[in-house]
C-alpha angles and dihedrals in degrees: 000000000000117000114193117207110343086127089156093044103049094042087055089046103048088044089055080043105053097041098042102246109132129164108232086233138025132202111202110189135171134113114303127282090037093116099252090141090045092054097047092051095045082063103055081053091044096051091045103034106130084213089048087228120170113260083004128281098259085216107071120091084257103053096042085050086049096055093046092049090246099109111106109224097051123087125174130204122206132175098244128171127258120273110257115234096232083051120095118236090236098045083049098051084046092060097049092045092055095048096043082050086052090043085053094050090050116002091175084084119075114233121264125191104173136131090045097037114025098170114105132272124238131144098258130191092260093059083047094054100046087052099057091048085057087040084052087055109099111243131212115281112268101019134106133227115213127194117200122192114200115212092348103183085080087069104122111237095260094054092045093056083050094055086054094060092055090043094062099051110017117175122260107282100017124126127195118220108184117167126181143164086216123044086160084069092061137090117267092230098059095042083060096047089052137074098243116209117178116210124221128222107269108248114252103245092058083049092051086047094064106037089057077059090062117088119259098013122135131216093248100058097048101053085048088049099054092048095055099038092078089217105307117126092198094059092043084061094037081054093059092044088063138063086247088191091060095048088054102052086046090053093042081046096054096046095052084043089061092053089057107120079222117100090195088055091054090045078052099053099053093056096056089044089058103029096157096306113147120243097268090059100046073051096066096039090052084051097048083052089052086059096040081059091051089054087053092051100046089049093052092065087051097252097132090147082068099048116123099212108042092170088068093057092113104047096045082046082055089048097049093046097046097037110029099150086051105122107226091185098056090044088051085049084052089046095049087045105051083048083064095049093048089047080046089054085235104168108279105222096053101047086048096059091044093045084051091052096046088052093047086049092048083072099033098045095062097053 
């Protein structure tokens, strides 16, 4: 699997590798799209690789077994909703192991299971469990297990207590791969009992680089992509997914609709905003606002030459017009906030019409 950037990372880790000096467990943590899953699981290749190629071969019996989630000394942790009553164990199982599949072919998107499971996912005690009584099972000579734990921060209290148990004393041959946006969000005990790397933002040119590899893809988005992306490879792709000039109509839309003196329009506003998108979606609008409101700022200093969306000019030179006591700064902070409380599954709707009347009073409060 290809990592892009991550020099520091991958240098720390082939050196453990080479000279057999391996942590028993990892935490990889950074902000997400960095590549902090990829490289977990090019490790498990890479450790068990019959041709002992770095990051694994991705040809050898191994390495194939790995990728479809066969092979027996991986084992792999998701967050993953509860099962519903009315659903059948089979038909569930089903389910996680299809989007797990999905996770292993591109970990740089994060896993979806609606529409046919809409709970929330979280790593619960029972997928813990499970896992140490795999962990308990004897494996081949000379050949590692690896456990990796996808965004592990999202472990419930109880699980987490019971990772601790197999961190301090993890069997021979077992690493711990554990990633996560948000190690402030773990448990001090098991920060202490991992090898903790952080990774960096991968540098745009290396971004723009790759996105000129991906079919259909034109030198001008991708340039504009890996501006906007703030060093994060996942967001770059989730970027080409999308249809990036709507989002950001939507997004401009829903900004001037927060400035409305009505308090119907701004009513208004948030449910467009909203309009049955899943949380991951509401995530990226709110991100390509953040970036609107850079543009605001940066125009405000009368840098327009600098600005990422020129095809907004107009509209941020209305804003600022119409709105010039309006403080950019303090509606970015809301923004950033309101990020935090969606990441924290803090309810949406919520979050969305108190994110809309901080933004109106980011304008009114300073009149």
């Amino acid at each position: 699997m290809e990592i892009i950037g991550q020099e520091r990372a991958k240098e720390i880790l082939s050196f453990s590798m080479t000279r057999d000096r391996l942590a028993h467990a990892y935490l990889f943590h950074g902000q997400p799209g960095l590549g902090k899953d990829a490289m977990a699981i090019s490790m498990a290749a890479w450790m068990n690789c019959e041709n002992k190629s770095q990051w694994g071969c991705g040809n050898c019996v191994p390495c194939k077994q790995l990728a479809r989630l066969e092979y027996p000394g991986f084992h792999l942790v998701l967050p993953s909703p509860g099962k519903p009553r009315a659903m059948k164990e089979d038909q569930y199982r089903s389910i996680i192991r299809e989007k797990s599949l999905q996770w292993m072919e591109n970990p740089f998107y994060p896993v979806s299971f609606s529409p046919e499971i809409s709970t929330l996912p979280v790593i619960g005690i029972d997928q813990i469990r499970d896992l140490k009584k795999e962990v308990a099972l004897k494996m081949a000579t000379g050949r590692f297990r690896i456990i990796c734990i996808s965004q592990a921060d999202k472990m419930t209290p109880s699980a987490a207590n019971s990772l601790l148990k197999l961190l301090e004393e993890p069997p021979a041959g077992t690493v711990l791969f554990l990633t996560t946006n948000h190690p402030n969000r773990m448990l001090a005990t098991i920060l202490s009992r991992c090898h903790v790397l952080r990774f960096d933002p991968i540098a745009e040119n290396e971004i723009e680089n790759y996105l000129l590899g991906q079919e259909g893809v034109t030198a001008e988005n991708a340039a504009l992509y890996a501006k906007i992306a703030g060093g994060s490879l996942g967001r770059a792709m989730s970027l080409l997914s999308g249809d990036y000039e709507e989002m950001v109509q939507t997004a401009s839309e829903y900004l001037t609709g927060c400035m409305e003196n009505s308090s119907i329009k701004r009513i208004e506003a948030s449910e467009t905003l909203m309009q049955g998108r899943e949380k991951t979606d509401v995530l990226d609008l709110l991100r390509v606002l953040q970036l609107i409101l850079r543009d605001c700022l940066v125009a405000q200093t009368g840098f327009w030459n600098k600005i990422i969306h020129s095809g907004l000019k107009e509209k941020i030179e209305k804003i600022l017009i119409q709105r010039p006591l309006f403080d950019v700064e303090r509606a970015l902070r809301h923004v950033e906030q309101s990020v935090d409380f969606i990441e924290k599954n803090v309810y949406l709707l919520l979050i969305i019409h108190e994110l809309t009347d901080n933004l109106y009073r980011c304008e009114k409060e300073k009149k």
